[in-house]
C-alpha positions as CSV (number, residue, x, y, z in Angstrom):
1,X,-41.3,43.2,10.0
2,X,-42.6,42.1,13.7
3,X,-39.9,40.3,15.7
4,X,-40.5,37.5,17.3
5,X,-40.7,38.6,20.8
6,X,-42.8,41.4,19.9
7,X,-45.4,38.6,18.2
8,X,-45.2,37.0,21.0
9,X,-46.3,39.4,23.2
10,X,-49.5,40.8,20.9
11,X,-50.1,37.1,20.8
12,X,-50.3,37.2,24.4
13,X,-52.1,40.2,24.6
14,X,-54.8,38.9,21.9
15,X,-55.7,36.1,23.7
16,X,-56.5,38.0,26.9
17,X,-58.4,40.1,25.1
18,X,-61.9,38.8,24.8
19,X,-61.9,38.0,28.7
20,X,-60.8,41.6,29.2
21,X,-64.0,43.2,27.1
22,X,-66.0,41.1,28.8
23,X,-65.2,41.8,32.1
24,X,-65.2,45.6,31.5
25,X,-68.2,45.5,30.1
26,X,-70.1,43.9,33.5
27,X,-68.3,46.6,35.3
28,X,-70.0,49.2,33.2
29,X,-72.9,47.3,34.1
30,X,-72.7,46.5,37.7
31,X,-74.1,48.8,40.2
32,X,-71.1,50.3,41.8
33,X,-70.3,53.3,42.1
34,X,-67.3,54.7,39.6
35,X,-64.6,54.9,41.7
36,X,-65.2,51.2,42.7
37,X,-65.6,50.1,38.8
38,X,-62.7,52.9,37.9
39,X,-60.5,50.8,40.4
40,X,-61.4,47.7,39.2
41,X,-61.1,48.5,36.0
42,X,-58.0,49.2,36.4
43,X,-56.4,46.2,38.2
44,X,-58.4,44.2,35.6
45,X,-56.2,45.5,32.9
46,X,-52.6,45.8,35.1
47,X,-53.5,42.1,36.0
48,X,-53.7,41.5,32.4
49,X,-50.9,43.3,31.0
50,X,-48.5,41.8,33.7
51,X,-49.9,38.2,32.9
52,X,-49.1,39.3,29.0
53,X,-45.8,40.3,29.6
54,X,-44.8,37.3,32.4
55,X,-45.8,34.8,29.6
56,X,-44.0,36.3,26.8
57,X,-40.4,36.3,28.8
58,X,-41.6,32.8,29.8
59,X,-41.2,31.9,26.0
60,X,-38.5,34.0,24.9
61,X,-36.0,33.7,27.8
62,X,-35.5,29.7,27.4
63,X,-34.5,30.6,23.4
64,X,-32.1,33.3,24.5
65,X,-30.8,30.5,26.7
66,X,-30.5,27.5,24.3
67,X,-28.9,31.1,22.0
68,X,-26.3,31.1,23.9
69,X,-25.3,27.9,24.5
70,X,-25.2,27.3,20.9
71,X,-23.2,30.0,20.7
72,X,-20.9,28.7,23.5
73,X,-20.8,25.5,21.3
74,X,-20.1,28.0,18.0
75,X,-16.8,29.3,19.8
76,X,-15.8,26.0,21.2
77,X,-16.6,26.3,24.5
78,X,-18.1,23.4,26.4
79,X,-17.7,25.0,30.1
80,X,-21.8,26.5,29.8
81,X,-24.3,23.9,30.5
82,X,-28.2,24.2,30.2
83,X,-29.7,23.5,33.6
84,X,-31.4,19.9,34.1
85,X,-35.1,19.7,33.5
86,X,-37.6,16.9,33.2
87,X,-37.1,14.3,30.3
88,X,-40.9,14.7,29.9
89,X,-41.0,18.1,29.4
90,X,-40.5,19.5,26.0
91,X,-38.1,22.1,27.3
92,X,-36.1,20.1,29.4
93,X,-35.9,17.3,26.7
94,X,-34.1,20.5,23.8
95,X,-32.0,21.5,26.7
96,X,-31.0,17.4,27.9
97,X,-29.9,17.1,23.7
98,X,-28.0,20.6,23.9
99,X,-26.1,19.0,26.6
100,X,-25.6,15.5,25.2
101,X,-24.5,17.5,21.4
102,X,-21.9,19.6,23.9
103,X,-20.9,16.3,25.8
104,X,-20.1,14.7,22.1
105,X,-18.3,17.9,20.7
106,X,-16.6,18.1,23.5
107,X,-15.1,14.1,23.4
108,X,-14.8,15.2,19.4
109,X,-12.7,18.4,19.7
110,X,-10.5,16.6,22.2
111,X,-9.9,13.4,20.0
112,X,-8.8,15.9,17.3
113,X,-6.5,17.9,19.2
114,X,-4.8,14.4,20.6
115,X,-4.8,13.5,17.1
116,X,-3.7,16.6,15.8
117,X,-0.8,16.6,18.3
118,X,0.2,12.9,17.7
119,X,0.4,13.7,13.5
120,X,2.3,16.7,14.5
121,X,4.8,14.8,16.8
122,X,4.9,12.4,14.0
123,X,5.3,14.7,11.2
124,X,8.2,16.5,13.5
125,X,10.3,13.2,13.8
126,X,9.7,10.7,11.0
127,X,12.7,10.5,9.0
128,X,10.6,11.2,5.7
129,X,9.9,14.7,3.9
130,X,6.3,15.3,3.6
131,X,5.6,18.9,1.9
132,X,2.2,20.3,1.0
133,X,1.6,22.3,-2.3
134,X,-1.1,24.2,-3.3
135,X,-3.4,24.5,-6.7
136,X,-0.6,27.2,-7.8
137,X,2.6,24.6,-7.2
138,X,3.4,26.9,-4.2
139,X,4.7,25.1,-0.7
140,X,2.0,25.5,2.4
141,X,3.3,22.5,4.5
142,X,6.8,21.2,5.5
143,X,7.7,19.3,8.3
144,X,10.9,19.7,9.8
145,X,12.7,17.0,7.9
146,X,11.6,18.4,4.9
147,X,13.1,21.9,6.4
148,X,16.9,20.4,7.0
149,X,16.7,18.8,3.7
150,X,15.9,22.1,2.0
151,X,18.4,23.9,3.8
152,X,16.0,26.7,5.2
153,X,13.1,27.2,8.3
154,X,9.5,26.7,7.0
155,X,8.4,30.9,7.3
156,X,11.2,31.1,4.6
157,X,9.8,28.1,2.2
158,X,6.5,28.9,2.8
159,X,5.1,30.2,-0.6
160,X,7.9,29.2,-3.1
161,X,7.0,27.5,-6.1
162,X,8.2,23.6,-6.2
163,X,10.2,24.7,-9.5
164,X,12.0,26.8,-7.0
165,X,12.6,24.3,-4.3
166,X,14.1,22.1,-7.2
167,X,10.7,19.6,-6.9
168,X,9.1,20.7,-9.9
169,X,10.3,17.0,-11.3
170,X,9.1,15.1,-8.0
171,X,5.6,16.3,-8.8
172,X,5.3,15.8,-12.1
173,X,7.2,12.6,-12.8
174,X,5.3,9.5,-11.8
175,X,8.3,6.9,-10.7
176,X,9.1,5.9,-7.9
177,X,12.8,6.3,-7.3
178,X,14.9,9.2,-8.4
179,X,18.2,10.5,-7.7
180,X,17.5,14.3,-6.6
181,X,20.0,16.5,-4.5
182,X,19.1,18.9,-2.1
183,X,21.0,21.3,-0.2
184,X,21.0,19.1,2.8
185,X,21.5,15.9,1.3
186,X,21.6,14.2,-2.3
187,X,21.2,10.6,-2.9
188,X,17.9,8.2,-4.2
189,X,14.6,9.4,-3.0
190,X,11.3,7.4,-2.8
191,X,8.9,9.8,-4.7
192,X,4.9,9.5,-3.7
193,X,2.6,12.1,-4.3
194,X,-1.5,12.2,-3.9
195,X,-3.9,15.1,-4.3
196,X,-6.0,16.4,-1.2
197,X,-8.9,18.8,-1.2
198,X,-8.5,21.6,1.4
199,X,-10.7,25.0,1.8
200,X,-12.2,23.9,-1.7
201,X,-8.7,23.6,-3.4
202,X,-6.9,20.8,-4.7
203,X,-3.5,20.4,-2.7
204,X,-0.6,18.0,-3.9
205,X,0.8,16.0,-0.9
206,X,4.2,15.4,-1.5
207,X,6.5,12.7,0.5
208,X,10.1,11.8,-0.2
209,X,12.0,8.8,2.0
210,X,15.8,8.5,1.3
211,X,16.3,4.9,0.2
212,X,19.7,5.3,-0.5
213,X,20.7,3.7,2.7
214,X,18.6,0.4,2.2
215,X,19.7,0.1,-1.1
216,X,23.4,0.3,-0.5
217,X,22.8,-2.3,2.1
218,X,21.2,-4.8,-0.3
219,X,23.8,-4.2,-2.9
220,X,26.1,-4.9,-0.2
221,X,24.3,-7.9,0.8
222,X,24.1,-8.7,-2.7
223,X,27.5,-8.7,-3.6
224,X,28.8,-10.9,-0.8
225,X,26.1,-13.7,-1.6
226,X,27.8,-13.5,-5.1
227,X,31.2,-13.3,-4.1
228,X,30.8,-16.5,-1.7
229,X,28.8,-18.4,-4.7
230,X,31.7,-17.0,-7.1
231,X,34.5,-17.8,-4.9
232,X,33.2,-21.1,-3.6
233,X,33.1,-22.6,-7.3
234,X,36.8,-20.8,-8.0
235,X,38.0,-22.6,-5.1
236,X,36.4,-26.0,-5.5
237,X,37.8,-25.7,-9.5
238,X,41.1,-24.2,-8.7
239,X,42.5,-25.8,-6.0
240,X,42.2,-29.2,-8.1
241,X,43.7,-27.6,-10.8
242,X,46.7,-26.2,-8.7
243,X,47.2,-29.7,-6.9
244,X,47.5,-31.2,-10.1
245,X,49.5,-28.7,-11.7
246,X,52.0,-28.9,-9.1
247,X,52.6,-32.9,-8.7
248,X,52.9,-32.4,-13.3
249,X,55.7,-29.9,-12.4
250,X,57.0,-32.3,-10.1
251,X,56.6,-35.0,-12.7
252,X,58.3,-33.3,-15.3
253,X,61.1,-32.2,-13.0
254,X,62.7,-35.5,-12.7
255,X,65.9,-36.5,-14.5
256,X,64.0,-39.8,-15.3
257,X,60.4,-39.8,-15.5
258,X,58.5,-42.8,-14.5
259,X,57.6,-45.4,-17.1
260,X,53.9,-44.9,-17.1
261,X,54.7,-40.4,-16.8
262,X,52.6,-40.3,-20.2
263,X,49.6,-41.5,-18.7
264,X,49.8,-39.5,-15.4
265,X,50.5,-36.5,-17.5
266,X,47.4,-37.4,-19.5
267,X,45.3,-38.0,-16.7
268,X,46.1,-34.5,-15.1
269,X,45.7,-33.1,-17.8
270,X,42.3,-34.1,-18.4
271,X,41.3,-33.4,-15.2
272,X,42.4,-29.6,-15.6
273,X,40.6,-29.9,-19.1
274,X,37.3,-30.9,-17.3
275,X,37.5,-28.4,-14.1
276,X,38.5,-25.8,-16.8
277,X,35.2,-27.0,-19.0
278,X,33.2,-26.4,-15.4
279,X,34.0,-23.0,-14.6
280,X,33.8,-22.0,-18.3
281,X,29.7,-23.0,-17.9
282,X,29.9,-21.2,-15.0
283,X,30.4,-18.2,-16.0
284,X,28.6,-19.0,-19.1
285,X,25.5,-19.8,-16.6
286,X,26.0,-16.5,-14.9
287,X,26.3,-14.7,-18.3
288,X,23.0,-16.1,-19.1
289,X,21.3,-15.0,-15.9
290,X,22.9,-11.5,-15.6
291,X,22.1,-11.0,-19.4
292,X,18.3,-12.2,-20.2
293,X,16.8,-10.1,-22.3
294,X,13.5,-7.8,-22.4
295,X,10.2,-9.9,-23.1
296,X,8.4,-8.7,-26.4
297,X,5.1,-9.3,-25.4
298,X,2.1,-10.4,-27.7
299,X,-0.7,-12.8,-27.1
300,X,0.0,-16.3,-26.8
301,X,-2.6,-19.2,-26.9
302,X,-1.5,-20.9,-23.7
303,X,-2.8,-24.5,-24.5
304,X,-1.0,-24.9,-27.6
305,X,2.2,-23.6,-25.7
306,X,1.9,-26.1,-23.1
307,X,0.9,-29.2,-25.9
308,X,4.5,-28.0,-27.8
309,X,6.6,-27.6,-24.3
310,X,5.4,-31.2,-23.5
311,X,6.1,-32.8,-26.9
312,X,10.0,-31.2,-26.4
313,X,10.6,-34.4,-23.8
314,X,9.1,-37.3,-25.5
315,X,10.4,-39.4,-22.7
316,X,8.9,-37.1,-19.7
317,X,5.5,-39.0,-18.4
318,X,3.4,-35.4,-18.3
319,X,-0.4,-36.0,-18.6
320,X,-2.1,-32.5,-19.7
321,X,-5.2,-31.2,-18.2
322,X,-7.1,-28.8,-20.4
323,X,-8.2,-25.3,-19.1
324,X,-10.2,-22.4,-20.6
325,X,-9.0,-21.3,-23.9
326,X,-7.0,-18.2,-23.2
327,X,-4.5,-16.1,-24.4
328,X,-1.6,-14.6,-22.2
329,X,0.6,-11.4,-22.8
330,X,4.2,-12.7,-23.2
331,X,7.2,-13.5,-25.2
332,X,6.8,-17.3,-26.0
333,X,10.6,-18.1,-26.6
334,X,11.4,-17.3,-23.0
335,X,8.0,-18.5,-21.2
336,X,8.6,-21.7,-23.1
337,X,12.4,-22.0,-21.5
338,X,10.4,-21.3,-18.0
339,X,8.2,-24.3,-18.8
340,X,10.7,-27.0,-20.2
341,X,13.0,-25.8,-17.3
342,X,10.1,-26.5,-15.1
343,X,8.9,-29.9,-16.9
344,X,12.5,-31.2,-16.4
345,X,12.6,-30.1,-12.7
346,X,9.8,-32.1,-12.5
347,X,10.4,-35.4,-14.5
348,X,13.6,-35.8,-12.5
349,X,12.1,-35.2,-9.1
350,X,9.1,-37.7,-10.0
351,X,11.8,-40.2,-11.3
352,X,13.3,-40.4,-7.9
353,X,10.1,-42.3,-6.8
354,X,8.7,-43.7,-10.4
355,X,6.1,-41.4,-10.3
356,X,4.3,-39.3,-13.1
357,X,4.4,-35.4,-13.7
358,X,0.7,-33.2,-14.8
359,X,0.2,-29.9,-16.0
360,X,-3.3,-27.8,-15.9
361,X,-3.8,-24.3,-15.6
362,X,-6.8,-22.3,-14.6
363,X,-8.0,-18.8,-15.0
364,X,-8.0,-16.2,-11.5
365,X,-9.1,-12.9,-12.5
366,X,-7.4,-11.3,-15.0
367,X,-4.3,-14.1,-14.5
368,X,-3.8,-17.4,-15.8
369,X,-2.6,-19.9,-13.0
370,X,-0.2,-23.0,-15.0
371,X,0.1,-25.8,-12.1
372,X,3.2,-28.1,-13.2
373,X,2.7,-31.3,-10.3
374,X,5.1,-34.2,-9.9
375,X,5.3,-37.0,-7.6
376,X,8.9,-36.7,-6.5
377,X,9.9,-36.5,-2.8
378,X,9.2,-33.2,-2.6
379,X,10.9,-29.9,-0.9
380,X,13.0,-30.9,1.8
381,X,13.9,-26.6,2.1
382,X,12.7,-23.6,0.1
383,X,15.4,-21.4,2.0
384,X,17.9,-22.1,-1.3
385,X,15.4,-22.7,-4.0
386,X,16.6,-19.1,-5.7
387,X,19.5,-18.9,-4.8
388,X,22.3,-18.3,-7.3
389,X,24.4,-21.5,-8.7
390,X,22.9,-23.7,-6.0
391,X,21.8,-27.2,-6.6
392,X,21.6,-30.3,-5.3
393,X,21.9,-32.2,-8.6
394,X,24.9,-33.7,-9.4
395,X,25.7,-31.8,-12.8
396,X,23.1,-28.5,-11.8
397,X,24.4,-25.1,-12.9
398,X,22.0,-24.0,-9.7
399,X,20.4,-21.4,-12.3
400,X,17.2,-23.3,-13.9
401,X,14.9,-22.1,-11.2
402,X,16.6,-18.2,-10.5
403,X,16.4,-17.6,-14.4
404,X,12.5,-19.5,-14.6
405,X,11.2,-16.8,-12.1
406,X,13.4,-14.0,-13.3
407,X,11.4,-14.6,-16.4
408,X,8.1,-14.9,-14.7
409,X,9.0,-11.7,-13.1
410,X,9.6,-9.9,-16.3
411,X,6.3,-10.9,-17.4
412,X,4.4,-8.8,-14.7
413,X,4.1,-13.0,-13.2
414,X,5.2,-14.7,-9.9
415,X,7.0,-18.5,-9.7
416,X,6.6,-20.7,-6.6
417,X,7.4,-23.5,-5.7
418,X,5.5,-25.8,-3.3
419,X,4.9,-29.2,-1.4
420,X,1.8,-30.5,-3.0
421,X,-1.2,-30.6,-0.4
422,X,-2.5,-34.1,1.2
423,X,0.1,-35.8,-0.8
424,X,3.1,-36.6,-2.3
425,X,5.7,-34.5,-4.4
426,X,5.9,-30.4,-5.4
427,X,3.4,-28.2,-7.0
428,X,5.0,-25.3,-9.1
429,X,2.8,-22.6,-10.0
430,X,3.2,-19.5,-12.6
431,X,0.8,-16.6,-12.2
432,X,0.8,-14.8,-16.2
433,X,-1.2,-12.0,-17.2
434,X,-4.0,-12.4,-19.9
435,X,-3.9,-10.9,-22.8
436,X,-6.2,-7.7,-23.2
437,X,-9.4,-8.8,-24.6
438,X,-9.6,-11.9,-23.6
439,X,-12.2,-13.5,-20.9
440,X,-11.1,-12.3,-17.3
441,X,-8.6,-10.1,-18.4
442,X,-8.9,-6.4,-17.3
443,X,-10.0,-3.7,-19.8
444,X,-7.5,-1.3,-21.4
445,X,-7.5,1.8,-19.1
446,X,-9.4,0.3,-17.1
């Protein structure tokens, strides 16, 4: 097969030779003598052999250039530039875009390595595990957290199966938190893992954050909210109880008692039978909270639901707005509870003013929205809405509103609580989930 240069250069010499013929032919036919038309002759054809060969490195010598400067580009370097030329010119215009394409991989390699170097740096001292497996479960990426959690340097890990590394769980188990120990360090990890392509293989990305820390601090943080809610209503109960206790004692310690000692006694008495009563709800109150049971979900018409929790207070002025039939997933004993606990919140806020309470509810994507508006005073704060045991009712157990959104919560659902907009009183709303199969809920599997 003919090259390219070497087609070139027939081509050349093809096109040069009609002119050639021609002129060799008047010089057969001119009247000089032959060592004049011998001569001529021959500078004729060294002429046209030297024209031939000038043009064909004329062609092929700019596409051994632009050769190797994509070759130069091939092994990354951007050092070797292609000489200016004029922007008309053909030439000049292949060899301007040679030099813009090595001016952009250029900027593109460097923003890569910067990168690279910053993921790296960030990889080297991010308090989190990140390991790399490949198709075969076998480690190909550690950083060096990852490395003092395993107890070993990276060449040593490199390879191992996760099964090995004690991981094997981690990448199969989907949740979230799980207590794992490792030779350097045990405790509750964050599990996350996502699949990556790489060289045409599937790779398993594998990070694990320690959590153990945060959540010791919120149980700690926990515990002392409880413990000054708890120790609060001891003291407010108790210290009653011991006053009174002590002036009976002091009563009954008298050689002669007072005419009127039965009715003192009586009267203390009932007042350590009614602080008595108050801490047994409490702790009733927080047995209910602490102890509210799994939902057993099913679909629910929601209207009818709504119809039944407002018949419950005949003397609660709720007016009912009716939605889009719907059904939600849910147990209807406890959303019910969340509802009356709700429409009560709301008849005694609106009573403060003589106002009225309404109820609608609305469907947003594949949840129902329930709107419970009354037009009380409204929310002076939200900072203690749900908090444990507080209230500002005289007579509140404080739990109504922790226990409605715990069950809300339960339900895959949210529960807030806010000041109505452009007028007066509270809007609370419950985001529920619709039942599969019904209008706007999402698709099984989906």
């Amino acid at each position: 097969m003919i090259g390219h240069v070497r087609r070139v250069q027939l081509l050349a010499l093809a096109a040069g030779l009609p002119g050639i013929a021609l002129a060799l032919f008047l010089l057969r036919t001119s009247p000089y003598g032959v060592p004049v038309r011998a001569l001529l002759a021959a500078l004729v054809i060294g002429t046209w052999l030297a024209l031939c060969l000038r043009l064909a490195r004329h062609i092929v010598y700019p596409l051994q250039t632009i050769s190797n400067l994509l070759a130069a580009l091939k092994e990354d370097d951007f050092s070797i530039r292609a000489r200016e030329a004029d922007a008309d010119d053909a030439l000049g215009t292949v060899m301007m875009e040679i030099n813009a394409l090595s001016d952009t991989l250029r900027n593109q390699r460097l923003g890569a390595h910067e990168a690279t170097a910053l993921l790296r740096a960030v990889m080297a001292e991010i308090e989190v595990a990140i390991l790399a497996f490949d198709s075969d479960s076998r480690l190909a990426l550690i950083n060096r957290y990852g490395e003092r959690l395993l107890g070993h340097p990276a060449a040593e890990l490199h390879g191992l199966r996760a099964g090995d590394l004690g991981l094997e769980s981690a990448l199969a188990d989907s949740a979230t938190v799980q207590d794992i120990t490792f030779p350097g360090g045990a405790g509750r990890w964050e599990v996350r893992h996502r699949r990556f392509w790489q060289g045409g293989t599937p790779h398993e990305l594998l990070v694990l954050a320690d959590v153990s820390q945060p959540l010791r601090e919120q149980e700690r943080e926990a515990w002392l909210r409880l413990i000054r809610v708890i120790g609060h209503e001891l003291n407010n109960s108790l210290a009653p109880i011991k006053s009174i206790a002590g002036s009976l004692e002091s009563l009954m310690a008298r050689t002669t008692p007072p005419d009127d000692w039965r009715a003192d006694m009586q009267h203390g008495l009932s007042i350590i039978g009614a602080r008595a009563g108050a801490l047994s709800r409490f702790t009733t109150a927080y047995a209910q909270l602490a102890k509210l049971p799994s939902p057993t979900l099913r679909p629910v018409s929601l209207a009818p639901m709504l119809r039944r929790v407002i018949s419950l207070d005949g003397g609660a002025r709720v007016s009912l707005s009716d939605g889009p039939d719907v059904d939600i997933q849910a147990d209807s004993d406890q959303i019910e509870q969340l509802l009356i606990n709700l429409m009560r919140n709301a008849a005694e806020a609106a009573a403060e003013t003589g106002g009225g309470v309404s109820a609608s509810w609305l469907v947003n994507g594949g949840v129902a929205e329930i709107h419970i508006d009354d037009e009380g005073p409204g929310l002076q704060s939200r900072g203690n809405l749900f908090v444990p045991f507080f209230t500002t009712k005289a007579g509140g157990s404080g739990i109504g509103l922790v226990l409605s959104r715990q069950i809300a919560e339960a339900h895959g659902g949210t529960l807030s609580l806010d000041n109505r907009a452009g007028c007066r009183g509270t809007r609370a709303t419950v985001r529920l989930p619709l039942a599969a199969g019904t209008r706007g809920a999402p698709k099984e599997g989906a």
